[in-house]
Backbone bond lengths (Angstrom), bond angles and torsions (degrees), N, CA, C in turn:
res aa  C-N    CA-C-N  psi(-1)  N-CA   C-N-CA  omega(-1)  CA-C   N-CA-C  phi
1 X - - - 1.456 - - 1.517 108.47 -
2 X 1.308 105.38 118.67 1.476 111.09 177.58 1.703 109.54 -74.17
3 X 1.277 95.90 145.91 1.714 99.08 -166.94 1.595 101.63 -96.96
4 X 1.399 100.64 161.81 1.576 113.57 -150.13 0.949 107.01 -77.84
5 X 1.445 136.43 143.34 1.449 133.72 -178.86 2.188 103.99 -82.49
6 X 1.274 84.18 131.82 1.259 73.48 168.17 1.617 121.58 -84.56
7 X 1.448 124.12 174.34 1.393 115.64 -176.74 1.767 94.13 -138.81
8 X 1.276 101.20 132.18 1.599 118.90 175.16 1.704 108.15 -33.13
9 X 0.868 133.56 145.27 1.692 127.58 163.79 1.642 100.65 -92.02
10 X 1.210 114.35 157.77 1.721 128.71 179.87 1.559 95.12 -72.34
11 X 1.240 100.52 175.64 1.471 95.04 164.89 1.806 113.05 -104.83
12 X 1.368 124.76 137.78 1.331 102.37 -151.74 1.740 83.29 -91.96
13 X 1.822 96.10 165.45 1.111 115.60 -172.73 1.900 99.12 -81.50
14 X 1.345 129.22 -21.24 1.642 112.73 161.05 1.896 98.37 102.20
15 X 1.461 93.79 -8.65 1.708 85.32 163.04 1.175 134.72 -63.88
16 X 1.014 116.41 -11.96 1.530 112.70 172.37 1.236 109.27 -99.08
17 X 1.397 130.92 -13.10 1.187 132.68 154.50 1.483 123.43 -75.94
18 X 1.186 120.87 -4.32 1.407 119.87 -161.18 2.070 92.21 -157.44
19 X 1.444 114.59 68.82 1.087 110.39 153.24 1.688 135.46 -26.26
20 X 1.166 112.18 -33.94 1.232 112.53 -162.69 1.753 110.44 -87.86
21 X 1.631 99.87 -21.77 1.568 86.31 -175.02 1.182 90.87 -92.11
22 X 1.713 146.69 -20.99 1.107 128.03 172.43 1.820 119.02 -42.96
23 X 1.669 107.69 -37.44 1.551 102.14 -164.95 1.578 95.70 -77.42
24 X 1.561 125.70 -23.67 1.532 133.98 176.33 1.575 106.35 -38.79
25 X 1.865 99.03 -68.51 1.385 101.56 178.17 1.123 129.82 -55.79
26 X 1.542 125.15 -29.15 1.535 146.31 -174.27 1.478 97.55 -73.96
27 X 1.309 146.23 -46.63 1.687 165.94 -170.05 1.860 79.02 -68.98
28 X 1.197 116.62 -89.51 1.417 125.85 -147.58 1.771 96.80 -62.25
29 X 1.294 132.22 -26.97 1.104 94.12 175.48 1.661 113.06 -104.87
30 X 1.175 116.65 27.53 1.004 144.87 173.07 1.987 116.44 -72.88
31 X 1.672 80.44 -49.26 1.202 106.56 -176.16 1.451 121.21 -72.28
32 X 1.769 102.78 -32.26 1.504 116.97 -168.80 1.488 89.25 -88.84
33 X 1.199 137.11 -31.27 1.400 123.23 150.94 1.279 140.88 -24.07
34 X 1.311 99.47 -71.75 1.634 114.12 168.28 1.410 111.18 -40.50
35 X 1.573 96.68 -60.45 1.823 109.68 -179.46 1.584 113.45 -42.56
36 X 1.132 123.37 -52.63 1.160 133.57 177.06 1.331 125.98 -47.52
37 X 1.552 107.40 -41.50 1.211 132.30 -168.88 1.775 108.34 -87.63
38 X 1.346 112.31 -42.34 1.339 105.36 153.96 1.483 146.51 -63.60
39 X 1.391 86.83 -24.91 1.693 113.60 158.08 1.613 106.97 -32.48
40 X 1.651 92.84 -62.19 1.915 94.81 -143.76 1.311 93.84 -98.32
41 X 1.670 116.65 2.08 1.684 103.21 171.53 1.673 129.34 -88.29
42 X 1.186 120.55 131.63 1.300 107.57 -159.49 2.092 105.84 -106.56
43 X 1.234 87.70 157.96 1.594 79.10 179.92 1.665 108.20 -113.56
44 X 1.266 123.23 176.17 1.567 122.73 -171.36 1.516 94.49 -169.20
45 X 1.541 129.13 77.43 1.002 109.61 125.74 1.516 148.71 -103.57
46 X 1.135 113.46 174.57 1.481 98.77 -176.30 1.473 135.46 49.56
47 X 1.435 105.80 25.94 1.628 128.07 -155.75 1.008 118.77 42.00
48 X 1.262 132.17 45.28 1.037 139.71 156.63 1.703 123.14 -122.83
49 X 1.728 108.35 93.85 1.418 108.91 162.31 1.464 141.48 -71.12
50 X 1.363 95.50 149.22 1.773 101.26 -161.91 1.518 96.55 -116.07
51 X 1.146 147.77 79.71 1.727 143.51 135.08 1.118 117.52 -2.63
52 X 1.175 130.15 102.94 1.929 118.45 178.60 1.742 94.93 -111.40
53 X 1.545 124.88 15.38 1.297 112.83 177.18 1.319 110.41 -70.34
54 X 2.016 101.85 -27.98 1.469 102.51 179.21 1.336 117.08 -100.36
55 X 1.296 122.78 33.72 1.422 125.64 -167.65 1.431 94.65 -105.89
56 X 1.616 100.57 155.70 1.545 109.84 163.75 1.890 99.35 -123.49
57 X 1.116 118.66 115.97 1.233 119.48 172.27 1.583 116.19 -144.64
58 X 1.309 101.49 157.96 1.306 108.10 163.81 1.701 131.05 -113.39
59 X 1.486 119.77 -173.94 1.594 94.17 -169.82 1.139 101.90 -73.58
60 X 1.471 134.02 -13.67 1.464 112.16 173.53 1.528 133.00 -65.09
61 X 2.046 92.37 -32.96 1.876 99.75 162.53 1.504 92.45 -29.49
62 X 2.006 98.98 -84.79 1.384 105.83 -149.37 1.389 126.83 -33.47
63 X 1.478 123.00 -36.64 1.108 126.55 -151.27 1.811 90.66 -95.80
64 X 0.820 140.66 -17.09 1.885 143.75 154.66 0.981 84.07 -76.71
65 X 1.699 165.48 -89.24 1.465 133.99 -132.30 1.414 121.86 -78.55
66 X 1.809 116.33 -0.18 1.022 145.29 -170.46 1.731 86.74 -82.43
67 X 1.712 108.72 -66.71 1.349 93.68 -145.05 2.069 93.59 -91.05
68 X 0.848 104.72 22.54 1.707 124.43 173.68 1.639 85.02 -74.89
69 X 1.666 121.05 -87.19 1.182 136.22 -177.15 1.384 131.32 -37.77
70 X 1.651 107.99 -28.37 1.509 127.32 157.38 1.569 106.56 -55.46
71 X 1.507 103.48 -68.82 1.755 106.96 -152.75 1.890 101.71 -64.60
72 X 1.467 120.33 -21.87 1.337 136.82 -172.46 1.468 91.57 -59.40
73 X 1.442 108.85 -54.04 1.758 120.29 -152.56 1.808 106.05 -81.72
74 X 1.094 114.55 -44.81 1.514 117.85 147.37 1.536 128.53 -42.90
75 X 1.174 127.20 -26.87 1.334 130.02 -172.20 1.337 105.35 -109.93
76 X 1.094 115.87 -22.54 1.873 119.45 175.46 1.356 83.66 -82.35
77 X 1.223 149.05 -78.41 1.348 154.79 -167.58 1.486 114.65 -32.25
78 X 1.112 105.80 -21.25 1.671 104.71 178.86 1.703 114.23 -126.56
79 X 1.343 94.06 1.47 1.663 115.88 172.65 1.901 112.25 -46.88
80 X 1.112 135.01 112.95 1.398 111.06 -177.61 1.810 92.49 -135.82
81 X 1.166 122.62 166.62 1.444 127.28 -156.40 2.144 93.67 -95.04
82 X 1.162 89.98 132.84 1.339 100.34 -172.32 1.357 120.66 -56.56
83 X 1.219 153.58 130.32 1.642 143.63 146.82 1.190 110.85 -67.75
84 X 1.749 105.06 144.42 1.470 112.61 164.16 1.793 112.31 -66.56
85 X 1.262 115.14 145.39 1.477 125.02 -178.41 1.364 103.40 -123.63
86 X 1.349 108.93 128.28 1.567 119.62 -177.57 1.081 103.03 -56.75
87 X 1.260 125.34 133.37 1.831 126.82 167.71 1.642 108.57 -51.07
88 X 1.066 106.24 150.32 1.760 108.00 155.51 1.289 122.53 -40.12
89 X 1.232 120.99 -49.01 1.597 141.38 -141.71 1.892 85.44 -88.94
90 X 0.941 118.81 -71.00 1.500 128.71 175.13 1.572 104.73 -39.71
91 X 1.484 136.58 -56.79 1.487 130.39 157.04 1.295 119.36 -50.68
92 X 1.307 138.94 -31.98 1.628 132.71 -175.72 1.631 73.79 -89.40
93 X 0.969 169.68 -106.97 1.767 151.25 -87.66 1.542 94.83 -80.84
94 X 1.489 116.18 -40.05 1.422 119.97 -178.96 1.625 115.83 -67.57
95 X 1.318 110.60 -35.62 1.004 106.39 -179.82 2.012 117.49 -84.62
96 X 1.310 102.56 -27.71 1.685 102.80 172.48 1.410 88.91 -92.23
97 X 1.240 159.79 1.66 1.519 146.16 165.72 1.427 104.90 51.60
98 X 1.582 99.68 83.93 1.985 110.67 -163.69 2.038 66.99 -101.66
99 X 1.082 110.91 119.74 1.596 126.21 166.28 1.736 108.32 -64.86
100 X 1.317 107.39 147.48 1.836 117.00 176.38 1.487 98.99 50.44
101 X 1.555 128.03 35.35 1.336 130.92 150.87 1.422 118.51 -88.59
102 X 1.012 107.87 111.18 2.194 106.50 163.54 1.740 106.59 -47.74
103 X 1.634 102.63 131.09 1.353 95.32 143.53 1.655 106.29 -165.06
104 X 1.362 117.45 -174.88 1.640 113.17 -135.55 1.630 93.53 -90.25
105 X 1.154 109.91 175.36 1.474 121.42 -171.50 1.354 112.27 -67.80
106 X 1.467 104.42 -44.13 1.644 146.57 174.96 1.735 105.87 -47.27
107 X 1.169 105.00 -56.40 1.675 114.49 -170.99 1.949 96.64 -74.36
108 X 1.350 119.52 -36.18 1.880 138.83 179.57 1.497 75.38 -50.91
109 X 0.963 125.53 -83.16 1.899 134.66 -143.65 1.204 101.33 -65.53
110 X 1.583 128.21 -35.77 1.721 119.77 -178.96 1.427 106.64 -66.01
111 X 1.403 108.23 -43.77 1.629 127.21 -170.07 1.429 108.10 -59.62
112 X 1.164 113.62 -17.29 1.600 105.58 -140.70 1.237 142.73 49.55
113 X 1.587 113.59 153.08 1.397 131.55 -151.57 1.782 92.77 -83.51
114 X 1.191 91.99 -45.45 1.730 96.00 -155.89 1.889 90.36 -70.45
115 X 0.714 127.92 -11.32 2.008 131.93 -169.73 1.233 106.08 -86.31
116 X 1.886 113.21 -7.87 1.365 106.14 -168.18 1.607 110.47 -126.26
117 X 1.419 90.97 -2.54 1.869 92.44 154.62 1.353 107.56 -130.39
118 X 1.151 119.91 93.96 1.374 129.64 163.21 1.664 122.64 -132.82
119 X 1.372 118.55 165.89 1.452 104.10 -157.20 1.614 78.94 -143.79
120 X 1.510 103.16 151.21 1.308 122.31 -145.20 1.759 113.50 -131.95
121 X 1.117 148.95 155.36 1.784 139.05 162.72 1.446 87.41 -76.42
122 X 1.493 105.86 158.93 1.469 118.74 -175.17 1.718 109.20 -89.87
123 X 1.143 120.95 110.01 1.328 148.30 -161.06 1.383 99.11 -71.30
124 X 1.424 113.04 144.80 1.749 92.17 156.21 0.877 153.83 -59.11
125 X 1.427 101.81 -20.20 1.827 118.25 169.34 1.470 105.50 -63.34
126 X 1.064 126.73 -50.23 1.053 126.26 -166.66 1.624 94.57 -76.10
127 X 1.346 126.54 -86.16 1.848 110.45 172.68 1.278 110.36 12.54
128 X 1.497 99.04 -75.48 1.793 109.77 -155.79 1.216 108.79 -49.63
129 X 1.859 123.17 -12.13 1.484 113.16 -170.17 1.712 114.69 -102.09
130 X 1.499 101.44 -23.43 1.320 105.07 136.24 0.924 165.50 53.35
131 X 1.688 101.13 -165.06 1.542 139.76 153.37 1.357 124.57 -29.91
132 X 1.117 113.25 99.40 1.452 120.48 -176.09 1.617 104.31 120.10
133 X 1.460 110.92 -19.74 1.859 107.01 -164.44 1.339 98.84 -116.66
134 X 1.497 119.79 -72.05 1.508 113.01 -172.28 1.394 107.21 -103.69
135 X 1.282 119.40 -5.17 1.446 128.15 171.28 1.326 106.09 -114.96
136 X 1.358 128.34 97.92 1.189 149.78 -138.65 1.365 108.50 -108.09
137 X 1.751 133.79 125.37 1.063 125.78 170.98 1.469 130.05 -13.25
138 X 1.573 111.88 -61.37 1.207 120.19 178.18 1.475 124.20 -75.25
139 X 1.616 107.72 -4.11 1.349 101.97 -163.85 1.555 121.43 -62.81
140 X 1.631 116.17 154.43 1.413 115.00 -165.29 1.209 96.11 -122.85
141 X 1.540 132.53 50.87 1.555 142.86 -169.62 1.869 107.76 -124.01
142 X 1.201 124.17 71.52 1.397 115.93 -169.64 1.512 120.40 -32.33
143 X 1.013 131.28 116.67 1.496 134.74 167.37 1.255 111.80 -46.74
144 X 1.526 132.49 -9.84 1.491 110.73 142.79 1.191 136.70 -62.04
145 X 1.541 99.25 -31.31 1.402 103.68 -158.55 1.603 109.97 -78.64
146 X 1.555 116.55 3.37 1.195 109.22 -156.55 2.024 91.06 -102.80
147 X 0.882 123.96 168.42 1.721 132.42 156.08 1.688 121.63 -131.77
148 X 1.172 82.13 144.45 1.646 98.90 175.59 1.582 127.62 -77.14
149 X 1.238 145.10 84.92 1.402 147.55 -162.73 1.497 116.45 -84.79
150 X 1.124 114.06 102.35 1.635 120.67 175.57 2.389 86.44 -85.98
151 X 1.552 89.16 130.63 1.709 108.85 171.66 1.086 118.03 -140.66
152 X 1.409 134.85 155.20 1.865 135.45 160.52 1.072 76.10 -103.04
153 X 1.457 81.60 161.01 2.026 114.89 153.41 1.329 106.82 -161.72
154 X 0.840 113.85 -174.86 1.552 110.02 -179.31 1.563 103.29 -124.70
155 X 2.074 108.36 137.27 1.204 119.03 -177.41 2.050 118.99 -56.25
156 X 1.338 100.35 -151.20 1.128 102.57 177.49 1.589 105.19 -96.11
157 X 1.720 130.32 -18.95 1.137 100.93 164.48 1.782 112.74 -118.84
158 X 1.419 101.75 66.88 1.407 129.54 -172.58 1.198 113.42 47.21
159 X 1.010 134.95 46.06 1.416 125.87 175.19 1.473 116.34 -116.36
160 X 1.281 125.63 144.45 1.284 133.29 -179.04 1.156 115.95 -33.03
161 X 1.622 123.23 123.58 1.694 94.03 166.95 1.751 82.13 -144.76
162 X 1.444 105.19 162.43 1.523 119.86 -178.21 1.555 101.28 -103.61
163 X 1.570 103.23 140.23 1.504 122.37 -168.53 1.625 102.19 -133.15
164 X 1.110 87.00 167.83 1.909 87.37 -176.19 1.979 80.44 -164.89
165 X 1.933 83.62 132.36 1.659 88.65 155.42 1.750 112.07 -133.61
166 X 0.838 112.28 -169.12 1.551 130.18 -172.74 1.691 103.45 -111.17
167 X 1.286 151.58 149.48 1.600 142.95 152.53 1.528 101.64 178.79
168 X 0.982 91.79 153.19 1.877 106.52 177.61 1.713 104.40 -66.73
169 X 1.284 107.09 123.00 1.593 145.52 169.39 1.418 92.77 -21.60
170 X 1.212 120.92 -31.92 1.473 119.25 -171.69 1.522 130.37 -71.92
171 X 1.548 92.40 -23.45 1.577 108.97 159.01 1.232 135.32 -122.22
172 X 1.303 104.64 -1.38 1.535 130.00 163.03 1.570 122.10 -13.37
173 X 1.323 101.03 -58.87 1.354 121.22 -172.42 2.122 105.62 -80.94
174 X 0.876 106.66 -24.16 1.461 117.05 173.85 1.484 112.79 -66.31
175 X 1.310 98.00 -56.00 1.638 114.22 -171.32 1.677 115.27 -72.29
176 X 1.308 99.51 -29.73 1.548 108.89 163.79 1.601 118.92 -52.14
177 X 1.643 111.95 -49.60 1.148 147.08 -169.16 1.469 94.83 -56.57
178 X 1.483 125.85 -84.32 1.406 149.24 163.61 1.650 109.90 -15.53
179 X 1.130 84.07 -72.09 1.919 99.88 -167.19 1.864 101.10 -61.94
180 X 1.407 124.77 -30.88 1.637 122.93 178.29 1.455 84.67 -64.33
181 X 1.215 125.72 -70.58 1.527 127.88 -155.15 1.184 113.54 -63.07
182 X 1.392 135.44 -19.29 1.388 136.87 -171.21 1.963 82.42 -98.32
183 X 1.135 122.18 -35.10 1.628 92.90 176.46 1.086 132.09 -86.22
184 X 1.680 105.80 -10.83 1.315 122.90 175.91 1.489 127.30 -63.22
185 X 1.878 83.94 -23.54 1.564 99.53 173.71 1.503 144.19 -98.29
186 X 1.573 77.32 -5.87 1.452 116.42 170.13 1.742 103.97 70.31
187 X 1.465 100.10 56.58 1.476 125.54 179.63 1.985 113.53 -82.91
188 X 1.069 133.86 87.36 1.050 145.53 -133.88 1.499 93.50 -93.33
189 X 1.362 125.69 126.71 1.384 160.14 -123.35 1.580 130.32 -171.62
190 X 1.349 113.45 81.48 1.785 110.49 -153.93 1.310 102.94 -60.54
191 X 1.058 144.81 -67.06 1.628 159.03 -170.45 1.166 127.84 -130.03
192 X 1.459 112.67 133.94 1.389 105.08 176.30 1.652 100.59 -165.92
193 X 1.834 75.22 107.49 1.829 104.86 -176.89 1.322 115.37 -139.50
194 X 1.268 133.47 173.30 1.309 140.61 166.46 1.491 113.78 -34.08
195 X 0.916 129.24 165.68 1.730 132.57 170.78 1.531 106.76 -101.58
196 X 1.663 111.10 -22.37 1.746 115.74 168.52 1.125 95.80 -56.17
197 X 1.292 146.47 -71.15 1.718 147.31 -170.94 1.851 98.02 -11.77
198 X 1.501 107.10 -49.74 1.353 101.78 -150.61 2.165 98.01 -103.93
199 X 1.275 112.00 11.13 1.642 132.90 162.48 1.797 74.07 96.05
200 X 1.078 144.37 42.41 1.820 123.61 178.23 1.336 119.70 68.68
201 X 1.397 113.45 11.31 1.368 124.88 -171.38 1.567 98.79 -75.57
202 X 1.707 129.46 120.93 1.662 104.20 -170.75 1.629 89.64 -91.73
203 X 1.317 127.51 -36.95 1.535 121.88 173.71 1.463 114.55 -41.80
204 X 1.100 130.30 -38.35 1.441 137.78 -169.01 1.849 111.39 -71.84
205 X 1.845 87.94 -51.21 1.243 84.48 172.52 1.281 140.56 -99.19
206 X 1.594 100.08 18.15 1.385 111.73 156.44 1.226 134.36 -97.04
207 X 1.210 117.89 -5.39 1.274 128.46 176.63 1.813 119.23 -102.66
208 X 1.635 100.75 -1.41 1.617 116.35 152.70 1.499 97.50 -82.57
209 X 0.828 128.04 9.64 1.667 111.88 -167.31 1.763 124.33 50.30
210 X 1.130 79.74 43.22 1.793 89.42 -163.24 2.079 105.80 -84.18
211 X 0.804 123.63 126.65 1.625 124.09 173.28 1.584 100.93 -81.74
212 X 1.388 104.70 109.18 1.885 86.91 163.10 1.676 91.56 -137.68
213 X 1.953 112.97 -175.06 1.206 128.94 -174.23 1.748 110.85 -125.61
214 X 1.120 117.52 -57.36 1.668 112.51 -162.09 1.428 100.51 -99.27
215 X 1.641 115.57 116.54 1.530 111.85 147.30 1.379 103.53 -149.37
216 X 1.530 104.50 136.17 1.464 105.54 -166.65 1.849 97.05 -79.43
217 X 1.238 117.31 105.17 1.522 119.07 167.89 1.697 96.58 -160.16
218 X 1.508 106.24 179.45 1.463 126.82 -136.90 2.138 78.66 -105.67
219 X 1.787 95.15 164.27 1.427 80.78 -178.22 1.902 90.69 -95.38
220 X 1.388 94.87 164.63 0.946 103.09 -168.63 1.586 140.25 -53.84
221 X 1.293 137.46 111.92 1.401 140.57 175.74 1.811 102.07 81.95
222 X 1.089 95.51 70.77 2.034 125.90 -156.57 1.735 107.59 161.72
223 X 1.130 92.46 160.37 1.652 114.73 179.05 1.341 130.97 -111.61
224 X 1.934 100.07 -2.75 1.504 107.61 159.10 1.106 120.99 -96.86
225 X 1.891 94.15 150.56 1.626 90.40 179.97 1.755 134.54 -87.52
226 X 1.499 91.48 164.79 1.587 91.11 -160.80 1.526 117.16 -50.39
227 X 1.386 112.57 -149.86 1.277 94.28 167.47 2.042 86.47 -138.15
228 X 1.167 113.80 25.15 1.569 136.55 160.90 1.852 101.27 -83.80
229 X 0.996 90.78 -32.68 2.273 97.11 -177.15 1.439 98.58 -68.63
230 X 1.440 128.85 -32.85 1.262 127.19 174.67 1.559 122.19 -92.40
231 X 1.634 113.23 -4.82 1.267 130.12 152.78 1.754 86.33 92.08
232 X 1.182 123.18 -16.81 1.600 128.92 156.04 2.025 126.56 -35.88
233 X 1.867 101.35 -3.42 1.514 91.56 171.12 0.984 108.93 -143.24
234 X 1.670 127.49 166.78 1.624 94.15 179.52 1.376 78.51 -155.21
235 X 1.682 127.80 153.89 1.400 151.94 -147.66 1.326 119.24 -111.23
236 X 1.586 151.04 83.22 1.399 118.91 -122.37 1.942 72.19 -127.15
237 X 1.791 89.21 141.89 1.582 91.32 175.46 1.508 130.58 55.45
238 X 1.223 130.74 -15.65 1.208 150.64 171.11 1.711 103.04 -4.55
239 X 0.729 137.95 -20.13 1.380 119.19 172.31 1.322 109.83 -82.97
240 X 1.257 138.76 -52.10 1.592 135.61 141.28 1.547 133.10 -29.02
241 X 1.350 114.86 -29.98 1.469 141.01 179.54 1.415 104.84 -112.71
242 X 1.097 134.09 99.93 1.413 137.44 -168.41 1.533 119.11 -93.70
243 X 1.115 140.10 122.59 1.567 129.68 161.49 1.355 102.50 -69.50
244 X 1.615 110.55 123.66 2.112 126.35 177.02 1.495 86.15 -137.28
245 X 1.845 81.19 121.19 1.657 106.59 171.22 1.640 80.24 -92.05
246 X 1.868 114.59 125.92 1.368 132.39 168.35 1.615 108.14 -66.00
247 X 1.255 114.62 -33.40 1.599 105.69 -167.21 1.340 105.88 -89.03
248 X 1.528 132.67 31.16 1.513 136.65 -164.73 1.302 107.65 -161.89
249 X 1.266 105.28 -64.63 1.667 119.92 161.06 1.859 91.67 114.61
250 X 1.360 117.85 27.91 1.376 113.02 -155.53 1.614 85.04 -103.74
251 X 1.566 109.19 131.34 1.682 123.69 -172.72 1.481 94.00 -106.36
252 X 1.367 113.24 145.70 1.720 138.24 173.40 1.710 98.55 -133.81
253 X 1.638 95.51 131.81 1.266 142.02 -29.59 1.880 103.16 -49.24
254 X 1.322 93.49 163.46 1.727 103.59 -167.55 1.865 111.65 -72.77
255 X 1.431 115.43 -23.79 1.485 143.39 -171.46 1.894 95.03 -83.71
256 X 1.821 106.09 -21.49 1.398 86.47 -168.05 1.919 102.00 -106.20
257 X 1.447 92.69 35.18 1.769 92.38 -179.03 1.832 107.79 -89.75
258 X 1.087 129.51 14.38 1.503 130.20 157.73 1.391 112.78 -81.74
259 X 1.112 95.30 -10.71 1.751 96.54 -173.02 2.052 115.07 -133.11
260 X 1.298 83.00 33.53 1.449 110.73 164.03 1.466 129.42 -70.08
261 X 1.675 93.33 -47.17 1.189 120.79 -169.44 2.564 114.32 -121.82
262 X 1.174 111.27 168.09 0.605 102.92 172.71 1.917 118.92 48.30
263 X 1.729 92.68 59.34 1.214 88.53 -177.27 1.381 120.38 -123.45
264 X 1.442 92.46 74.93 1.744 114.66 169.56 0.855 118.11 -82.31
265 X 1.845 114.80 143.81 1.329 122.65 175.67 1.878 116.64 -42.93
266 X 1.608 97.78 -56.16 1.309 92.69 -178.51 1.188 141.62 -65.58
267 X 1.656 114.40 8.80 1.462 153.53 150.36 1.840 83.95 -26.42
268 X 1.368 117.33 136.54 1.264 114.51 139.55 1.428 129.94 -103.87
269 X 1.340 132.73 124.31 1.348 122.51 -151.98 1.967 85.06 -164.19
270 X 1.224 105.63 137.27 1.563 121.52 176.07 1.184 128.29 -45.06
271 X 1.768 113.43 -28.60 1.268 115.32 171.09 1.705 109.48 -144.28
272 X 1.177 128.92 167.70 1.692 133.93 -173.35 1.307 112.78 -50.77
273 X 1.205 114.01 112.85 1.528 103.40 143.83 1.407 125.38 -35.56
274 X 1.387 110.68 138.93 1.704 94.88 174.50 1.807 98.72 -109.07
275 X 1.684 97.64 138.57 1.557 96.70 178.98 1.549 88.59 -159.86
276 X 1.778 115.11 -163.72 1.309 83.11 -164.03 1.911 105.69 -109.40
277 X 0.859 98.47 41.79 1.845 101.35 173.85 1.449 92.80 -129.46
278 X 1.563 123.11 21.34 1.421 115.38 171.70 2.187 105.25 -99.99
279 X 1.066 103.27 164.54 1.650 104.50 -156.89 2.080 107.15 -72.11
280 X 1.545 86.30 -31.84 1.229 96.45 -178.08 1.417 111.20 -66.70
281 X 1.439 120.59 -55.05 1.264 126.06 -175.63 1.440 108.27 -54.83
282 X 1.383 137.24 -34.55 1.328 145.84 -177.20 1.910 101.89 -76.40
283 X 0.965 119.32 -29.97 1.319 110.89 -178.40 1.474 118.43 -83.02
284 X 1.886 102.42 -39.44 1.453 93.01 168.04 1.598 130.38 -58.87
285 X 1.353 98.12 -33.65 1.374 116.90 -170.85 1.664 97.21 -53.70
286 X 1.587 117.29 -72.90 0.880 124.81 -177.19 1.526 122.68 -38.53
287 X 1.497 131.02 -11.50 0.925 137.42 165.34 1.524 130.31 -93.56
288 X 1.478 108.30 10.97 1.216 124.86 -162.18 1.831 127.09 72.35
289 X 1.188 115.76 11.87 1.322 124.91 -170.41 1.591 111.83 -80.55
290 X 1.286 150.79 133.99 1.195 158.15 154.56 1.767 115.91 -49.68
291 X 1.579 112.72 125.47 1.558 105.93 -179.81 1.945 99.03 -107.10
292 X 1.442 95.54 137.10 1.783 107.03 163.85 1.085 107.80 -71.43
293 X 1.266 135.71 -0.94 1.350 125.72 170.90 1.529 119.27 -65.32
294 X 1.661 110.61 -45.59 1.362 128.20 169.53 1.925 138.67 -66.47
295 X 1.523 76.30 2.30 1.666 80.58 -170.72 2.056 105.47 -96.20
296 X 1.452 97.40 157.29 1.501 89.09 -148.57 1.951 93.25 -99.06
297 X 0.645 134.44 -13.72 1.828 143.52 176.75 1.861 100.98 -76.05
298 X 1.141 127.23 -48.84 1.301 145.27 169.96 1.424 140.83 -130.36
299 X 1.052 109.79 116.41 2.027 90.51 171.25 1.244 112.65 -109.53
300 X 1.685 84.00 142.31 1.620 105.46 -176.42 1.252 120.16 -134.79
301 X 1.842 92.12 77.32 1.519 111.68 -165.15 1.894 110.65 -60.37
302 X 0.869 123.23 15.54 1.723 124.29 -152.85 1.848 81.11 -125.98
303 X 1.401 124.40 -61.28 1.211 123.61 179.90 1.626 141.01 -64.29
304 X 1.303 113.10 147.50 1.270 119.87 -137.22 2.052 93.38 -147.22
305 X 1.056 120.23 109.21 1.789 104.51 -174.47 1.640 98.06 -156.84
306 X 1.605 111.91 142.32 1.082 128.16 -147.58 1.815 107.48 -139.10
């Protein structure tokens, strides 16, 4: 019997002698586990993926990209979609009522609707603008009797604009009526300011296209007075709507004689013809008001008297 070869022993690694580095090795590959495993896990919030196969981090990365992912998830969480806020500047014009000023639909709705047709006793501020122009030395129209009208309407390229007229108390409440509904309808309206703006000049301020109501003067090319002296008419758009004396053929304002004639809808022109399937003409009517359009010596498609 051949005798046994012996065989070298390994050298042992001493773990069983030395518990503790066994749990070392057991921890660390424990660890390279985890590592591994965070490697291939991917994150997705907020559509946005994060790869950590190519990351080098430690638990301190993690624990900063942790609280990265916290403060992210808190701030989306309380995230809410912004409203428009009326500027300042748009509230002070509304509130001093700077007339033939733009302002936003947004700033209309904070202000309120009802704040922007209201009719007023004639203030002194307002007097002072006046006295001497459309309220005429001689005039025999009591300054009670007259009121002050804060209105919207909408410009020529629809946009809000604030108007103010002058007219006797007597129709006050009509014209309020009219002018909500013509903006409500988004009835398009170049200006609408005092006739002082333009010194009482009615040529001047008809040929801005300006809409106004009270000036104590005579109707035109005659020595009686209007029925604008009693603040009882008021002129809407008039540069589009022309006053034509028929027995002359002579148009007021003089700039608005292209639009004398040929006044079809399918006319393109910035603001309405007034005729009588137009909205305006139907509203005055409906209020009992008289149109210059209908009178047979002159038409005075712009006029409106009650």
């Amino acid at each position: 019997m051949k005798p046994q070869k012996s065989h070298p022993q390994l050298p042992s690694l001493g773990i069983a002698k030395c518990p503790t580095l066994g749990i070392l090795l057991k921890l660390n590959l424990d660890f390279i586990k985890f590592k591994l495993d965070l490697y291939k896990f991917k994150f997705n919030f907020i559509k946005f993926k994060f790869d950590f196969i190519k990351s080098n981090f430690s638990f301190k990365n993690v624990c900063g990209f942790c609280m990265l992912m916290l403060a992210l998830k808190v701030l989306c969480s309380s995230y809410t979609k912004p409203t428009t806020v009326p500027s300042s500047t748009d509230q002070e014009v509304l509130k001093e009522w700077r007339a033939a000023t733009v302002v936003s639909d947004e700033a209309v709705k904070e202000f309120g609707i009802d704040s922007c047709f209201k009719a007023y006793p004639i203030s002194d501020a307002i007097f002072s603008r006046m006295d001497g122009k459309s309220y005429k030395k001689n005039c025999t129209v009591p300054r009670s009797s007259l009121r002050y009208l804060r209105v919207l309407h909408r410009n020529v390229d629809g946009k809000t604009q604030l108007g103010e007229i002058v007219c006797n108390q007597a129709i006050a409440n009509d014209l309020l009526e009219i002018f909500r509904e013509l903006y409500k309808q988004g009835y398009k309206i170049e200006r609408i300011t005092l006739i002082d703006d333009y010194d009482a000049d009615d040529e001047r301020s008809m040929a801005a296209n300006n809409t106004s109501c009270f000036n104590f003067r005579v109707v035109s090319g005659t020595t009686k007075l209007s029925n604008h002296a009693q603040g009882r008419a008021i002129d809407i758009n008039p540069l589009y709507n022309p006053y034509i004396h028929l027995n002359n053929g002579k148009v007021e304002p003089a700039n608005g004689k292209p639009y004398a004639t040929n006044r079809t809808a399918s006319r393109k022109i910035p603001v309405p013809f007034i005729n009588t399937s137009d909205l305006c003409y139907r509203l005055f009517i409906q209020h009992g008001f008289r149109w210059g359009g209908a009178w047979r010596t002159v038409k005075d498609y712009q006029h409106f008297d009650k």
